[in-house]
N, C-alpha and C positions, 0 to 999 in steps of 0.2 A: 452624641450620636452623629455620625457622617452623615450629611445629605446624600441626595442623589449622583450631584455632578463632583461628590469629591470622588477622586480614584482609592482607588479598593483594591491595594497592593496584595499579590499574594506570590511567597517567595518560590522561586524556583521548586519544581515539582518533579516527580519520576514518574506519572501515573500513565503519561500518555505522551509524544510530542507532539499532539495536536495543542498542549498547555502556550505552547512558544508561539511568542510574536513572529511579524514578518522580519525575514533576514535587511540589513541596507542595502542590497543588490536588489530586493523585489521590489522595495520600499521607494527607490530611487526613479526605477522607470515606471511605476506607477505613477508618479507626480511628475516625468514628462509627458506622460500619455493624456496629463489633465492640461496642459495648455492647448488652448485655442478649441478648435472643432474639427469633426473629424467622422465617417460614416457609419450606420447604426449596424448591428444583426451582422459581426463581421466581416464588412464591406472595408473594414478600417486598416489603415497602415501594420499597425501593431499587431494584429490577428496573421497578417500576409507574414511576417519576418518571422513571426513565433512557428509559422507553419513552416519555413524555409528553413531556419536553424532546425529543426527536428529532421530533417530531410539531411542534412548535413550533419546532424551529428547520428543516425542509421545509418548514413551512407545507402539512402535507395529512396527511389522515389514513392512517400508513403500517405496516403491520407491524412488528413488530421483535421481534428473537431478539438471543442471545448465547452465542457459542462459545468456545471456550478463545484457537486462533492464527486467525490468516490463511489457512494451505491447508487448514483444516474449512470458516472460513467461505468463499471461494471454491469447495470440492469442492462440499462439500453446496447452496449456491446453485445451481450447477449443476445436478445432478444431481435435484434435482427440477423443473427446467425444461427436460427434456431427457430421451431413451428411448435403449436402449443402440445403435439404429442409426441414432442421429444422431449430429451432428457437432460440434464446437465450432470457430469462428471466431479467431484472433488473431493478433498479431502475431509473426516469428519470434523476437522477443527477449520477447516476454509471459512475465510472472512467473509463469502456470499452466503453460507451455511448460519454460520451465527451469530453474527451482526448490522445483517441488512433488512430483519424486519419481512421478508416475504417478500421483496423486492425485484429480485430476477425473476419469481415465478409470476407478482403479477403485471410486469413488462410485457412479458414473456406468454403473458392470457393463460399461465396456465404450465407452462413446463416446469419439468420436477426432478428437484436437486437427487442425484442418489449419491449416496455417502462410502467412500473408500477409508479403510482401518487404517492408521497410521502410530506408529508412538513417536514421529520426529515433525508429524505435520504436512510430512510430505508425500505423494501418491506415486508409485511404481509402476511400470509396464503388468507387472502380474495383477495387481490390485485392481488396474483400467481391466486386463482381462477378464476376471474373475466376475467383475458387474457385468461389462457386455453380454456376456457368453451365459450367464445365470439364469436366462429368458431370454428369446428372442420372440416367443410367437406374437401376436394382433394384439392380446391384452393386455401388456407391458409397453411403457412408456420405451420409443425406440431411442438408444444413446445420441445423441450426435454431438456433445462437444463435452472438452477436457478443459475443468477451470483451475488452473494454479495460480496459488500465491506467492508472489517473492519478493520479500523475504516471506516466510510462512507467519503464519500467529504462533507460532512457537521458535519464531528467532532464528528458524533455521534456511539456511537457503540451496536451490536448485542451483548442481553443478551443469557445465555445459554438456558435460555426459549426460548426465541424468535426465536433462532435458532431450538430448540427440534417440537416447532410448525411449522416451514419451513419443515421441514425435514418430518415430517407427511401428508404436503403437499402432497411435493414433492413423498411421496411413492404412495399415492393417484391416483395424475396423470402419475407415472413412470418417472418423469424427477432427471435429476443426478443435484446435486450439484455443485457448482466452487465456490471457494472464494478467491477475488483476496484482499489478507493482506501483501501490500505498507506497513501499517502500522499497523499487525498483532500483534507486540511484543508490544506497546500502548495499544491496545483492552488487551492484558494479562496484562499488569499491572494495567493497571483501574480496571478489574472486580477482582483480586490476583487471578485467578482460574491455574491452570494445562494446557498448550497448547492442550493436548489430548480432554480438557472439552468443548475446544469451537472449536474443528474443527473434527476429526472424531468418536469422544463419542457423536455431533452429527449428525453423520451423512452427514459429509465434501467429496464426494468424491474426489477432489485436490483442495492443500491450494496450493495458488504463494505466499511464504514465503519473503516477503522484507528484504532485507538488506544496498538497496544503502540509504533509507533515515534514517537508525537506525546506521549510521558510517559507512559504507564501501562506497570505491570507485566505484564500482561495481558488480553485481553478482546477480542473485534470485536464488532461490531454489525451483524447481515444484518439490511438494511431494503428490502423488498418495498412498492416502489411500486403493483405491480400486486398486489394484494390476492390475487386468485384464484391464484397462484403459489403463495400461503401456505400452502393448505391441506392439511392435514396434516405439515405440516413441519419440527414439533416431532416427530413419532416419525423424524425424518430424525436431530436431534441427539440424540434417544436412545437410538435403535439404534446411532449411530457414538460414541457415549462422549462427546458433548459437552453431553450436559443436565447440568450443576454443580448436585450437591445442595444446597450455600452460593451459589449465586447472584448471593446481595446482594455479595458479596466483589468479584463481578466488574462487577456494577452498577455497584454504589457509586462508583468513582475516575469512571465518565460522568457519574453527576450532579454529581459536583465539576467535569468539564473541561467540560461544557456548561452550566451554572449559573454558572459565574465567566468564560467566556470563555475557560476556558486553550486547548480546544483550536486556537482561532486562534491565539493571541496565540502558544503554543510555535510552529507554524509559520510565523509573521511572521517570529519570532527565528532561524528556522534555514534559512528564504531569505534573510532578509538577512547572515547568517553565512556562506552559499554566496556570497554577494555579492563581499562581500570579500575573498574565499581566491581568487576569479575573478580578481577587480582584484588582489588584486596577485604572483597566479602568470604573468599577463601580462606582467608584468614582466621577468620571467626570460628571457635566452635557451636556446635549446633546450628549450621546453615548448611545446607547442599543446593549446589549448583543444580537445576531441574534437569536443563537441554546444554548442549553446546550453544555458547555463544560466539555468536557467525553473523552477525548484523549491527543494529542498536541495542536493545534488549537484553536483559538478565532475568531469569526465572529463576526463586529461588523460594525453598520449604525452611520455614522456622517456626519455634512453639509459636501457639496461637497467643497467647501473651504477649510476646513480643509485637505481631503485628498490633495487638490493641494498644499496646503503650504507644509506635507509631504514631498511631493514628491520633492520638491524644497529645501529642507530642507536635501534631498539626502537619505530620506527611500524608501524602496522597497520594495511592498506586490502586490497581487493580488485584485482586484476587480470582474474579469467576473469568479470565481469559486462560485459554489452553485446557489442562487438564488438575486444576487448582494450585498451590502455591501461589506466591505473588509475585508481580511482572512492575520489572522499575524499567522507564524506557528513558535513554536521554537523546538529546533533540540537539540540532546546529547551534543553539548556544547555552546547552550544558556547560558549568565551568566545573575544573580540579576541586575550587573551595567549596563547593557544594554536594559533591560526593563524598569529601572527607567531611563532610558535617552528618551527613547522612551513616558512615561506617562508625564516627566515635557515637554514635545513640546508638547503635546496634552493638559495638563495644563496651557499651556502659550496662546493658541489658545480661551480659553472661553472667552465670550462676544464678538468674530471679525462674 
């Protein structure tokens, strides 16, 4: 039997890239950010450069905070762009929708998700209208904001059209924008555009900028394009427990992934890792591809047999994300020989 303090290996996985360590780019300015001393509550060096890079790599001058996960920064973006008798827009498979626990609503004292039809994950100008316009009188929840995800929970992602068409929406009926981009830095490397292109060139009013599944151990980044959103929005994080006395801790791994490039360069490496798990699970008979693969991510339907040998077999993925089948996600240091480890068990399974 292992003690406690022995490590408790477990081999590369596809169920999630939250499985993956920090990348050495994050790893690296975390351990300058630990010498010497340095000031509390974002007073500190590291917080100030993490904020400047992100301004420079928008190209505009944009707020920026920093939270612990994902459903702070998500709730709390909300929740100040938004009053308890309004409404939040998204899709019905959106990540505020079905894995944040009741989060945004209760940030939010109270405002309530309504849900648009999707079979790709992603919400259309008709779909925002159809909710809007369905009710308007006193005793329906009034819309005010549009939440996407990008890349979507089904792997798919918002083109810069598609988003330019949201946003004209959106100006239509007055409701602000949110885009909560977990996997932000994928959407930029699948479409090669400029971060500015797909988040306030259209019309973005705050991106939740992911970092814990793109190599850091933790941290997001709420960057308020619209400035006047911001204000007072720091007693937002710390009233809800996410102003970090240390800070620079959670700074620090951004200005290593944005100062060296990692955070494209990890989700180059883990689109094109989806790549290949695509090509060559097509292979196979008795698999189908779910969605298009357009990010990290592969969805894919097989007998239920197979996924239990899987499992038994000691892989670990999801099945109840999206609309069933199961979801293999690979992460900045997916490697080749672990995919093809992964395709010859699923190759040794035809004909059972």
């Amino acid at each position: 039997m292992k003690s406690r303090t022995d490590k408790m290996d477990l081999p590369q996985q596809f169920a999630s890239d939250n499985y993956s360590g920090i990348c050495p780019e994050a790893m690296e300015y975390l351990q300058r950010a630990n010498t010497g001393h340095d000031c509390p509550y974002g007073d500190d060096q590291s917080t100030a450069r993490a904020a400047t890079e992100f301004r420079e790599l928008f190209e505009t001058d944009c707020e920026v905070f920093f939270v612990f996960n994902g459903t702070a920064a998500n709730s709390l973006a909300m929740a100040t762009m938004c009053r308890s008798y309004h409404s939040i827009i998204c899709a019905e498979t959106g990540h505020i929708e079905t894995d944040e626990c009741g989060a945004p609503e209760f940030f939010s004292h109270g405002a309530k998700i309504l849900l648009g039809k999707s079979d790709d994950g992603k919400l259309t100008p008709e779909t925002i209208d159809g909710i809007v316009l369905k009710r308007t009188d006193i005793h329906y929840p009034k819309p005010r904001i549009v939440s996407l995800t990008q890349a979507t929970e089904l792997g798919t992602i918002y083109t810069r059209d598609e988003l330019l068409a949201i946003r004209e929406r959106a100006d239509r009926h007055n409701l602000r924008i949110h885009m909560d981009g977990a996997r932000f830095a994928n959407a930029v490397a699948t479409l090669g555009v400029k971060p500015s292109e797909i988040s306030w060139g259209c019309g973005v009013d705050v991106l939740c900028f992911g970092g814990t599944k793109n190599g850091m151990g933790m941290g997001e980044a709420i960057i308020f394009f619209n400035r006047q959103l911001a204000q007072d929005f720091g007693y937002h994080c710390k009233q809800a427990g996410q102003l970090a006395s240390k800070m620079r801790f959670i700074a620090a791994p951004w200005v290593g992934m944005l100062e060296t490039g990692a955070w494209l360069r990890n989700a180059e490496h883990a689109n094109a890792c989806a790549a290949r798990m695509e090509e060559r699970l097509r292979e196979i008979p008795g698999i189908r591809i779910m969605f298009p693969r357009q990010a990290n991510s592969v969805f894919v339907e097989m007998p239920p047999a197979w996924l239990e040998e899987l499992r038994a077999r000691g892989w670990r993925f999801y099945t109840f994300i999206g609309v069933g089948g199961a979801r293999f996600m690979c992460s900045w240091d997916t490697t080749e020989a672990r995919i093809d480890q992964l395709v010859a068990d699923l190759e040794s399974l035809k004909g059972q």
